[in-house]
C-alpha positions as CSV (number, residue, x, y, z in Angstrom):
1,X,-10.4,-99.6,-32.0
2,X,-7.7,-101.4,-30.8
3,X,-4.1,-100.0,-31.8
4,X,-2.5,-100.9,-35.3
5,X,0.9,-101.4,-36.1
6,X,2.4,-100.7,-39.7
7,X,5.4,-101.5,-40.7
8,X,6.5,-99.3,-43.5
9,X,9.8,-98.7,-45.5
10,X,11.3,-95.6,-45.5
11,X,14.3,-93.9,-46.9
12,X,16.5,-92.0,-44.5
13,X,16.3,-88.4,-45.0
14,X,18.2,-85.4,-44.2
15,X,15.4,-82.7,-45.3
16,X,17.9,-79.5,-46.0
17,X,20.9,-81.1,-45.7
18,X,23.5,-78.0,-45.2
19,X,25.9,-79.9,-48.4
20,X,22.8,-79.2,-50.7
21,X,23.1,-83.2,-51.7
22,X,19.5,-84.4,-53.3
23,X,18.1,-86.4,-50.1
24,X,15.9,-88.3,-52.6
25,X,17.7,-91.1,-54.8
26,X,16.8,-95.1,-55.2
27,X,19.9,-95.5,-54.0
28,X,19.0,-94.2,-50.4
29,X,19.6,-96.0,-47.2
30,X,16.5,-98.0,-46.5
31,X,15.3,-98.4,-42.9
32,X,12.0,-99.5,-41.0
33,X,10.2,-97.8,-39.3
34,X,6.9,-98.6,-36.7
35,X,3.9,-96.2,-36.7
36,X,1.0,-97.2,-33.4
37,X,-2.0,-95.2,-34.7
38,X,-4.1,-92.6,-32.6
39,X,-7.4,-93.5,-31.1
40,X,-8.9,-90.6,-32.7
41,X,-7.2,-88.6,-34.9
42,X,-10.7,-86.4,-35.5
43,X,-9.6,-85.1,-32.0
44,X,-5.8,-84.5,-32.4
45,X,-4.0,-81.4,-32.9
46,X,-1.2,-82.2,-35.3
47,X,1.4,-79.6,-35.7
48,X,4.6,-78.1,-37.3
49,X,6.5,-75.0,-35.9
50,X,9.4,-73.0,-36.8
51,X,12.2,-70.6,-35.2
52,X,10.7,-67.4,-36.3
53,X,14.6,-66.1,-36.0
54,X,16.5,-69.0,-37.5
55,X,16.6,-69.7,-41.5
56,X,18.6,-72.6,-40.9
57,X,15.6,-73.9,-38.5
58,X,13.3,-75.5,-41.2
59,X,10.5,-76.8,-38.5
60,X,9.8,-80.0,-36.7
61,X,6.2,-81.5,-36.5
62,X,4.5,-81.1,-33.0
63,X,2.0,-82.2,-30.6
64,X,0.1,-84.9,-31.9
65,X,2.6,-85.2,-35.2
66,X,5.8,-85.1,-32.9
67,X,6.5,-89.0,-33.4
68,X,5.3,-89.6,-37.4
69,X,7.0,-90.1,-40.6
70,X,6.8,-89.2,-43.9
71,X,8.6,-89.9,-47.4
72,X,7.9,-88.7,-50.2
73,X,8.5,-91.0,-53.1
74,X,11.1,-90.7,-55.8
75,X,10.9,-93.3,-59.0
76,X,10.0,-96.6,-58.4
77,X,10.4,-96.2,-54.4
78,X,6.6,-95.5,-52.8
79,X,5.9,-92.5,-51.3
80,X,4.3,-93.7,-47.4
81,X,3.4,-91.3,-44.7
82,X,2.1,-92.1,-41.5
83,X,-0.7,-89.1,-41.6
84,X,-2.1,-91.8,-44.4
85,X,-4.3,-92.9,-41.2
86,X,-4.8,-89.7,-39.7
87,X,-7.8,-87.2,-40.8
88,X,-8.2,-85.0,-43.0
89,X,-4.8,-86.7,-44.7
90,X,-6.8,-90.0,-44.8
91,X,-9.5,-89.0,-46.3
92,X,-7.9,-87.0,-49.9
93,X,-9.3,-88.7,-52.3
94,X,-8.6,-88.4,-56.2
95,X,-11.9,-88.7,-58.0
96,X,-13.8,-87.4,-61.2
97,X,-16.5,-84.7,-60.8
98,X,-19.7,-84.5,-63.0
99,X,-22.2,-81.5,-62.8
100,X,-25.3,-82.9,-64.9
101,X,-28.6,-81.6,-64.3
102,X,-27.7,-79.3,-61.3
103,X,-26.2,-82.4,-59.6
104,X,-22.9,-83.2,-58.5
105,X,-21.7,-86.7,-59.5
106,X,-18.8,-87.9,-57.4
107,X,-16.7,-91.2,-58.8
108,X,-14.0,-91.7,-56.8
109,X,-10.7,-93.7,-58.1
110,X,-11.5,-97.1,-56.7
111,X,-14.6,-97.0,-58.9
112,X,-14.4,-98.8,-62.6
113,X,-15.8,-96.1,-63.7
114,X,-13.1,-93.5,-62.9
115,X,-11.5,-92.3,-66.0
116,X,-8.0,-90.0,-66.2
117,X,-9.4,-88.6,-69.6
118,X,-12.2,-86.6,-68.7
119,X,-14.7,-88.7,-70.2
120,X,-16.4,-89.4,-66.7
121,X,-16.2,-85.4,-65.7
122,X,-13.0,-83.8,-64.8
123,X,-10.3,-85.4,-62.2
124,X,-10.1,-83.4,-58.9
125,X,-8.6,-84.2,-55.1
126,X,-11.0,-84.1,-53.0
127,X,-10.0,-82.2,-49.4
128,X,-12.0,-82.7,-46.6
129,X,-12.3,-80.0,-44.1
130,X,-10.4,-79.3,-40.9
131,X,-9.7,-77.1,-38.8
132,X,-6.2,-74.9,-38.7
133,X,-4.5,-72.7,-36.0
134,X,-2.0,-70.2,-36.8
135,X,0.2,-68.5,-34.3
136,X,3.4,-67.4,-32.7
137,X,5.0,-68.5,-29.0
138,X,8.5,-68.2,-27.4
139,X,10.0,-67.4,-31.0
140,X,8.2,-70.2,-32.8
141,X,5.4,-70.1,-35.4
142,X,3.0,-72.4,-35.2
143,X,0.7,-74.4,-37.8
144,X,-1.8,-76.8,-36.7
145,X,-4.3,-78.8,-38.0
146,X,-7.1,-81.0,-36.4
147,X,-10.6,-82.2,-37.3
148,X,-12.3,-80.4,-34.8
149,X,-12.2,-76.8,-33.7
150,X,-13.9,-73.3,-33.8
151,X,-12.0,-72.4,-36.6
152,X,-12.8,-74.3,-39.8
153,X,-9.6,-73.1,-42.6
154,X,-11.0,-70.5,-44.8
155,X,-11.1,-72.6,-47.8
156,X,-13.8,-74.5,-46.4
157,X,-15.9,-71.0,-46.2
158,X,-17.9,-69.5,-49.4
159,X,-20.7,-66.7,-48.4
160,X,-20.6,-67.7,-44.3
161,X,-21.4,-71.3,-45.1
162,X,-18.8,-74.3,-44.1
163,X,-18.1,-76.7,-46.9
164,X,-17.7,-80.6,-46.4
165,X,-14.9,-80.3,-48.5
166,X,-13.0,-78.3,-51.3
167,X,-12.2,-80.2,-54.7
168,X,-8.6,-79.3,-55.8
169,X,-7.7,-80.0,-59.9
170,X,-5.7,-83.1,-60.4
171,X,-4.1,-81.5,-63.4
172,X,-3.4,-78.1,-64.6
173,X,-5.9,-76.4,-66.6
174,X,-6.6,-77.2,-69.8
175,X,-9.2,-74.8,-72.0
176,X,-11.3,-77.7,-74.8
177,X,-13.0,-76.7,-77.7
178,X,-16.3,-75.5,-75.9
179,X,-13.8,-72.7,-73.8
180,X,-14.2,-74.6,-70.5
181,X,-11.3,-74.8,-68.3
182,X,-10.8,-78.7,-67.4
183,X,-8.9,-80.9,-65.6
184,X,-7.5,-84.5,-67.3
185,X,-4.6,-86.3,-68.3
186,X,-2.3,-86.3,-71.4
187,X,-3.0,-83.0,-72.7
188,X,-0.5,-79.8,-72.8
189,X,-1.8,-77.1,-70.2
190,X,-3.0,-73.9,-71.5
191,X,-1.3,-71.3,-71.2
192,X,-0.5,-67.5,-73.2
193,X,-3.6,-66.2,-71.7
194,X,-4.7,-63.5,-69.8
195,X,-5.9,-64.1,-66.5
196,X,-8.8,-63.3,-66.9
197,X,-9.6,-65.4,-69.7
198,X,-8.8,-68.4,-67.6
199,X,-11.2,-67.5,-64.9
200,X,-13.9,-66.7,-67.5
201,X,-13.0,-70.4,-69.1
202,X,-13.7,-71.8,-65.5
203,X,-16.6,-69.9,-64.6
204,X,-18.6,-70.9,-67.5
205,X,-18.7,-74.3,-65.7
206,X,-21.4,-72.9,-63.6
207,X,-21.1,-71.2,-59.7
208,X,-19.3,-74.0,-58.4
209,X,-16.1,-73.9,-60.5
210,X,-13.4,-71.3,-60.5
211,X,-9.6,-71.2,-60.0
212,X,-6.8,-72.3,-57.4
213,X,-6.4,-69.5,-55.0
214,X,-4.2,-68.2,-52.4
215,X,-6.7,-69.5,-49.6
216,X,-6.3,-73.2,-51.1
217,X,-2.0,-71.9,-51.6
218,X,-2.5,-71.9,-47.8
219,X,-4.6,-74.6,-46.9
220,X,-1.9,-77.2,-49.1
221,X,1.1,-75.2,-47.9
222,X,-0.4,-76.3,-44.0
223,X,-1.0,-80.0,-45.1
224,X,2.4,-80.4,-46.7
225,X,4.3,-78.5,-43.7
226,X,2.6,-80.5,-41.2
227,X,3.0,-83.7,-42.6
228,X,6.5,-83.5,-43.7
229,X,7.8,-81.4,-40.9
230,X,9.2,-78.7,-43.0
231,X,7.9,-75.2,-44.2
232,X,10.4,-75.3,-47.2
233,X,8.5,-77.1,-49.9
234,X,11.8,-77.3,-51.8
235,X,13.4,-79.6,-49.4
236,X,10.8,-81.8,-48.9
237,X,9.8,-82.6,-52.6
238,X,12.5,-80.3,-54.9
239,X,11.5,-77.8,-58.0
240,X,9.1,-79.6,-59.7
241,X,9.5,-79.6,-64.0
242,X,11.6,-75.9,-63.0
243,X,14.6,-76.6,-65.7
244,X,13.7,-76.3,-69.1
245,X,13.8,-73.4,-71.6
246,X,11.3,-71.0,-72.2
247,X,11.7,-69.2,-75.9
248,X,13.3,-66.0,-75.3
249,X,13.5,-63.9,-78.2
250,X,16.8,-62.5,-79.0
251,X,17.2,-59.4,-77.5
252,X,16.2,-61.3,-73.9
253,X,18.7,-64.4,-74.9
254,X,21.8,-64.8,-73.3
255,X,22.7,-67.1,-75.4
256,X,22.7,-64.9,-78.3
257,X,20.4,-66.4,-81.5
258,X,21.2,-70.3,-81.4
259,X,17.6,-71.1,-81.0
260,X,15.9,-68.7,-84.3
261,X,15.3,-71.2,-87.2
262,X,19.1,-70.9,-89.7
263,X,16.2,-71.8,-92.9
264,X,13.3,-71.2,-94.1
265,X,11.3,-74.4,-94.8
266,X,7.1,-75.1,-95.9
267,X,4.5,-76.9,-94.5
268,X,7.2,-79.0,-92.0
269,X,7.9,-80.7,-88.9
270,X,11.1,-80.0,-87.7
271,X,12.9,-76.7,-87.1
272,X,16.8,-76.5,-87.8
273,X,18.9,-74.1,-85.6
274,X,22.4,-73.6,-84.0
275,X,23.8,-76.3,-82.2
276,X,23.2,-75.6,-78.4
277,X,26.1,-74.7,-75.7
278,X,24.0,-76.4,-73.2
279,X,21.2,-79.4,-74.0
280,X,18.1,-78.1,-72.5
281,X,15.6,-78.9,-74.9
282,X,15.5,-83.0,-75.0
283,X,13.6,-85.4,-77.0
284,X,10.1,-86.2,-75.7
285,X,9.9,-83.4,-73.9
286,X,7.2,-80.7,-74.9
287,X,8.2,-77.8,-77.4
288,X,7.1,-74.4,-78.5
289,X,7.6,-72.6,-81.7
290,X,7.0,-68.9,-81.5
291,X,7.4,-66.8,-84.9
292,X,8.7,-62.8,-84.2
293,X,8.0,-62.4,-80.6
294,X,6.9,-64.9,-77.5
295,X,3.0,-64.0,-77.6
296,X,2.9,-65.3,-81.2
297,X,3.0,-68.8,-80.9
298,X,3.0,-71.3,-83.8
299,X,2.8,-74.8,-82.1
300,X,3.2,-76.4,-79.0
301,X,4.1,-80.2,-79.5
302,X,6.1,-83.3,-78.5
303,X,9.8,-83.3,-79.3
304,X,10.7,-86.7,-81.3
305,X,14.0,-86.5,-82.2
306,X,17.2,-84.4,-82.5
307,X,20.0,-84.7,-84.6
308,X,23.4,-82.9,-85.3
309,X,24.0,-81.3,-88.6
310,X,27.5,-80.2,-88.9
311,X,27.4,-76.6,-87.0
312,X,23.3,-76.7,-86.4
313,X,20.8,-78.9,-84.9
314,X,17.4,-80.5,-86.7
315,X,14.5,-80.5,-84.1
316,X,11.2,-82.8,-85.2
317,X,8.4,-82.6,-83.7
318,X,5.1,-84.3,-84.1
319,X,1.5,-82.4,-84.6
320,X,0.4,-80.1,-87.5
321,X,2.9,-79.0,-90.0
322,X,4.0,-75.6,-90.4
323,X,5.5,-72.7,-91.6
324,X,9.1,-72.3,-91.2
325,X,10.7,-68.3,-91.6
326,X,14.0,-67.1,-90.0
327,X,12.3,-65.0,-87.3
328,X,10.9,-68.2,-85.6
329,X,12.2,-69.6,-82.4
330,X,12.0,-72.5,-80.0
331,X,12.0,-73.3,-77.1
332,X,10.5,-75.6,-74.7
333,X,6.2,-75.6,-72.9
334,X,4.8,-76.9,-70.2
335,X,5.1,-80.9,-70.1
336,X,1.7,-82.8,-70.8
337,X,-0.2,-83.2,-67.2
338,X,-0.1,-86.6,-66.0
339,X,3.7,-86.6,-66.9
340,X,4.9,-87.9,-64.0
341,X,3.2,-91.4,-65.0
342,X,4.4,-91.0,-68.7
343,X,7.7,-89.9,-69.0
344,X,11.0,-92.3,-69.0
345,X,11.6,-93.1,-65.5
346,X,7.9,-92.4,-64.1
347,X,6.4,-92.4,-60.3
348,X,2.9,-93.9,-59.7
349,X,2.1,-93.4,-55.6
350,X,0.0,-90.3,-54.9
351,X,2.8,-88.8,-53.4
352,X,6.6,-88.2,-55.0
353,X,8.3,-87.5,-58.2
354,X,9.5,-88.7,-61.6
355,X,13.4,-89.6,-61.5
356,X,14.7,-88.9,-64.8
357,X,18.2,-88.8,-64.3
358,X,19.4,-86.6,-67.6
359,X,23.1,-86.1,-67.7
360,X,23.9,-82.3,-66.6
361,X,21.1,-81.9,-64.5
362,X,19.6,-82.2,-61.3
363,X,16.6,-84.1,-60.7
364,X,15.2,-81.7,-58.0
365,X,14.8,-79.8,-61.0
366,X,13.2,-81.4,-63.8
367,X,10.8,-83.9,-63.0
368,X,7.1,-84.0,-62.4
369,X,5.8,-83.7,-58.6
370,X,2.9,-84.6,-57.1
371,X,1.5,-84.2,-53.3
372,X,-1.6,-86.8,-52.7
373,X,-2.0,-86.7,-56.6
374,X,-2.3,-83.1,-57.2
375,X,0.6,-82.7,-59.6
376,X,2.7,-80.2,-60.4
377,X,2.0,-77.5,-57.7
378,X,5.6,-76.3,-58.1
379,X,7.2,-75.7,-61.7
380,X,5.7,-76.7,-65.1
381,X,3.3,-73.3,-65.4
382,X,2.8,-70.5,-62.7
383,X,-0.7,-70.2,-61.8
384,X,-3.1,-67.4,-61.7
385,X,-4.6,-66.3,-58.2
386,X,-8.0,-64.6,-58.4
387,X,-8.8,-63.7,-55.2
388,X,-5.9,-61.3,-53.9
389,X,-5.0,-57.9,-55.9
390,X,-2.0,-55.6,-55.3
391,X,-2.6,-51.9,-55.8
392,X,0.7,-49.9,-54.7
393,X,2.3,-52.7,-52.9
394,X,-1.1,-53.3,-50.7
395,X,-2.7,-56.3,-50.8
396,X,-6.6,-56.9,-51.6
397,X,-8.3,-59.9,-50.6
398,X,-11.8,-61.7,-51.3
399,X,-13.3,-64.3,-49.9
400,X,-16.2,-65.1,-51.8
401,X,-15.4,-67.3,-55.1
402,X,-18.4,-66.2,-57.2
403,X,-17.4,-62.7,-56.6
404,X,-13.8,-63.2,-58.2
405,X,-12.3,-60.9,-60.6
406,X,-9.1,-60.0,-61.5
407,X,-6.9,-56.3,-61.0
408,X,-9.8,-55.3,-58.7
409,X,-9.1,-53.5,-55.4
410,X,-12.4,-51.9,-54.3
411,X,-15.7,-54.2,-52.6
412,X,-15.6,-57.4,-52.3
413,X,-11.8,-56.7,-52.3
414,X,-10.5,-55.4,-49.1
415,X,-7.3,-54.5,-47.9
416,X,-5.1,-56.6,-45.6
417,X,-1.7,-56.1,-43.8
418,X,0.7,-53.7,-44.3
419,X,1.9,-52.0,-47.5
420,X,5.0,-54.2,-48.5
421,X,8.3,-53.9,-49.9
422,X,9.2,-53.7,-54.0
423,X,10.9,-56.4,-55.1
424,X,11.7,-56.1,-59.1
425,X,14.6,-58.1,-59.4
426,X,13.9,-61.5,-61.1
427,X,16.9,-63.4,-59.5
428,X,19.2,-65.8,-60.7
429,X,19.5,-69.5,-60.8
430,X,22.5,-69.4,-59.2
431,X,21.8,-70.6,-55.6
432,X,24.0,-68.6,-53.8
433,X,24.3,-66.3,-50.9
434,X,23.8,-62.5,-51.4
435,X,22.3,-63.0,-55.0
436,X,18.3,-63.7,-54.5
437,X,15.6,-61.9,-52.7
438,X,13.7,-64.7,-50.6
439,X,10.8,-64.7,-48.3
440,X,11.9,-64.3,-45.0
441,X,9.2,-64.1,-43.2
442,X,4.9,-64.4,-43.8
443,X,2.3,-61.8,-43.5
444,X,0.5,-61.7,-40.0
445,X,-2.9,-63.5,-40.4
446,X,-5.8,-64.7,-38.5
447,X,-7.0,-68.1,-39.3
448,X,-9.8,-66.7,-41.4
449,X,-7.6,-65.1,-44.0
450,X,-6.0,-68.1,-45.3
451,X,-2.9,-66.2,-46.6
452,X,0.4,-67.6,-47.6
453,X,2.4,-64.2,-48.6
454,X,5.9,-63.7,-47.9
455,X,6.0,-59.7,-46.3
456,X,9.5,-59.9,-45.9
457,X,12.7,-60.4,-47.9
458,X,16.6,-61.3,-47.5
459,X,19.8,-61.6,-49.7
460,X,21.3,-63.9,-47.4
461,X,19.6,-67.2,-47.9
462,X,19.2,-69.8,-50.6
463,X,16.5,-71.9,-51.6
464,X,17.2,-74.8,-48.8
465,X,16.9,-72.2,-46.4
466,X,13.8,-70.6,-44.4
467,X,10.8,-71.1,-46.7
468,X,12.9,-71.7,-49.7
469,X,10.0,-69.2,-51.6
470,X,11.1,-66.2,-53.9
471,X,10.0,-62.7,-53.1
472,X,7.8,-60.2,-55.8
473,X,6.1,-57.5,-55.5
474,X,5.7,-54.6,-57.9
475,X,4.3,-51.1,-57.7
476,X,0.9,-50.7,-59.5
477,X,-2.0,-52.1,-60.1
478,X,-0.9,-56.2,-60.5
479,X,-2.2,-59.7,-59.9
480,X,-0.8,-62.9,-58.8
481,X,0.8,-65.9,-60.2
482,X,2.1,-69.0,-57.8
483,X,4.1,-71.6,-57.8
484,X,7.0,-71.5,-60.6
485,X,7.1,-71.9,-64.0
486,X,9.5,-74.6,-66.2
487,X,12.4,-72.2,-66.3
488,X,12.6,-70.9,-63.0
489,X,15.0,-74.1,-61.2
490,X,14.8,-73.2,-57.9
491,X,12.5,-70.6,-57.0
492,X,10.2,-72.6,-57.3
493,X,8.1,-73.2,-54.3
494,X,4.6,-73.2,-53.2
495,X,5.2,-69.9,-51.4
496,X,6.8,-68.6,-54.3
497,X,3.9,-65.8,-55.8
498,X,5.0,-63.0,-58.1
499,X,2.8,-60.1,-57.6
500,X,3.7,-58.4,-60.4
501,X,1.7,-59.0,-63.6
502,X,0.0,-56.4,-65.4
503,X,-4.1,-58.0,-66.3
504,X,-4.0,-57.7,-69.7
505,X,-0.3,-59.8,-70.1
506,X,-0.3,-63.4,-71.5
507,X,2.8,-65.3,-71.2
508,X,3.6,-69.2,-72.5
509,X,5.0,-69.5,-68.7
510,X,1.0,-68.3,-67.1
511,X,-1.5,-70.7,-67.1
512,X,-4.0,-71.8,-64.2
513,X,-5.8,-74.5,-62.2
514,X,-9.2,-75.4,-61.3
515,X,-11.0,-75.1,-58.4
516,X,-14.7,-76.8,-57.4
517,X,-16.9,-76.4,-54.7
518,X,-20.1,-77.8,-54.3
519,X,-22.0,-74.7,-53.3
């Protein structure tokens, strides 16, 4: 094949930028760029690497990868990345999946037939696989990814048999009437369930189906790092939907009670409280209405309008009528999936974010991501990790999907690494020095592991430094969430895992994605 040329716009990026300025605005300097593509990127090595010592190093792509670009896309500029003609990048594909009659139906999104709204089975990414290198040299870590090798990444494994490929929810989960965990757009994720209530929603789909795990945590975390040059996900695409307000009741609420209903009212659609010292909750964004504490949860719907009464605020809302009493609160859910094509200022390429510009706040922080059309990895609702346990700081891992359950710590689970440091403290939003615990280093692991844990933690960094990823872990028996939730600005991260929730807790914040494999 004889060498192509691409000319592609770009906007010039400073990925960490030490003035903590957003590098991703319309307004960005444009420039061109030329991208001559490899004979045969099957037999590349395409790498990124990192000063094991240095925080303020964030990595620089290597070998084969030394010479590409990438943006990610903000608004109406198009994401473009030169890995778009390099395997396995090249071949992600979005496409529906349909298991009828103990086949697997595959429409992909160039196909009439794909459909967003599940109607034509659920909407997945498909991954193809590759291989993946991990190691350290002369003070640098290493991550490298090629499609060929002796060492296929452990997401393509289930039961000592290598997988083609490894399907990766569009969406967030979603639990329909029938209890099964899917995958479409324009519905609120679910979430104030137990863990294991998720996986036993996915499950019932059959073998192949069960939920995001740290092994696919690590297998995106190497895409994205590679492609972009960066281990900090935060630099290279922000917070995701991280700055919105979860309802707190009001011995947890710093803002004392401005957010419990000032009347009673019957059979209604709008709540009327306090006015609020800082506009968080904002029309046509998603809303939820607990009554006495944060498990019991009246609605979750779509915001329509605000108004000012005099010392208090009217919110409406759309959805079923209810109930108002004086011990209900509000406060905001996770946004409806395919967001970041429906909101006010929406994004549309496979890779980037939403750029709504909301006066007060920063748009690394509240709008919808997506990397190669998987949205929301970071922020919107944390997601539940069934395949690693913590019992007394140590981590438990299995690598066999049917096999998953959750708080377990004896066979198929089996120990790996060292026990770590507790971590209890939450942290702050305030990005400063000396105030967070973040991940300052990862656990050792062989290439078969495919684990992204931080086994390490310092005060003096902020989230544009090192990994950018907060650190949790708990004594006890605890399981996993990843990623962020839409409260948590920005600690979120695709690092970021709190390993710290009891099995039995439920939380408006917990929720989970689906994972399929054609096994």
């Amino acid at each position: 094949m004889k060498p192509l040329i691409m000319t592609i716009l770009s906007l010039f990026m400073l990925i960490g930028c030490a003035d903590g300025q957003d590098p991703f605005t319309d307004e960005d300097t444009m420039e061109l760029w030329t991208y001559q593509e490899v004979h045969d990127s099957i037999g590349m090595r395409y790498g990124v690497r990192w000063q094991t010592r240095n925080p303020f190093d964030l990595g620089e792509r290597c070998f084969s990868a030394q010479n590409l670009r990438a943006r990610f896309g903000v608004g109406r500029t198009t994401g473009e990345s030169d890995f778009n003609a390099i395997y396995p990048w090249s071949e992600i594909r979005r496409c529906n999946v349909k298991r009828e009659g103990g086949q697997t139906q595959i429409t992909y999104d160039d196909d009439p037939a794909f459909r967003l709204d599940g109607s034509n089975g659920d909407v997945f990414v498909r991954i193809p696989k590759f291989y993946v290198e991990k190691y350290e040299e002369n003070g640098y870590e290493y991550r490298v990814v090629s499609g060929k090798g002796s060492t296929p990444h452990p997401a393509f494994i289930e039961n000592g048999r290598e997988l083609d490929a490894v399907y990766v929810s569009a969406f967030e989960g979603y639990i329909d009437e029938k209890g099964l965990l899917r995958s479409v757009a324009n519905v609120i994720p679910t979430s104030n369930l137990t863990a294991q209530q998720f996986l036993d929603a996915a499950q019932r789909r059959g073998p192949q189906y069960t939920l995001y795990d740290m092994r696919t945590v690590d297998m995106l975390f190497t895409l994205i790092a590679v492609e972009f040059g960066s281990r900090n996900t935060g630099n290279v695409f922000g917070y995701g939907i991280a700055d919105y307000k979860q309802p707190l009741e009001k011995e947890w609420e710093a803002d004392g009670n401005i957010y419990y209903a000032q009347r009673e009212e019957k059979h209604t659609n709008s709540i009327c409280c306090k006015n609020q010292i800082r506009p968080i909750i904002t029309v046509g964004s998603n809303i939820c209405i607990c009554k006495g504490n944060q498990q019991n949860i009246l609605t979750f719907a779509r915001l329509t309008n605000i108004e000012k009464s005099g010392r208090n605020t009217i919110y409406t809302f759309d959805g079923p009528a209810i109930d108002i009493t004086r011990d209900c609160f509000i406060g905001n859910c996770a946004q409806s999936t395919n967001w970041i094509e429906t909101c006010v200022a929406p994004h549309f390429s496979p890779t980037g974010r939403s750029n709504m510009m909301e006066k007060g706040f920063s748009p690394r922080e509240r709008n919808a991501m997506r990397y190669r059309w998987m949205e929301n990895l970071v922020g919107n609702v944390w997601h539940f990790l069934p395949d690693i346990t913590f019992f007394n700081r140590q981590m438990y891992i299995c690598s066999d999907m049917m096999n998953y359950r959750f708080a377990c710590y004896d066979h198929p689970y089996e120990p790996f690494g060292e026990l770590l440091t507790e971590n209890k403290d939450n942290g702050s939003p305030e990005d400063k020095l000396h105030v967070n615990t973040w991940v300052s280093s990862l656990m050792t692991d062989s290439p078969m592991k495919g684990v992204a844990f931080g086994d390490a933690y310092s005060r003096s960094l902020t989230s544009k430094l090192g990994f950018g990823a907060y650190y949790y872990v708990q004594d006890g028996l605890n399981i996993s969430v990843n990623g962020g939730g839409f409260d948590h600005r920005n600690r979120c991260n695709i690092l970021t895992t709190r390993a710290w929730i009891n099995q039995s807790f439920r939380w408006h914040l917990y929720g989970a994605r689906l994972l399929f494999k054609d096994i």
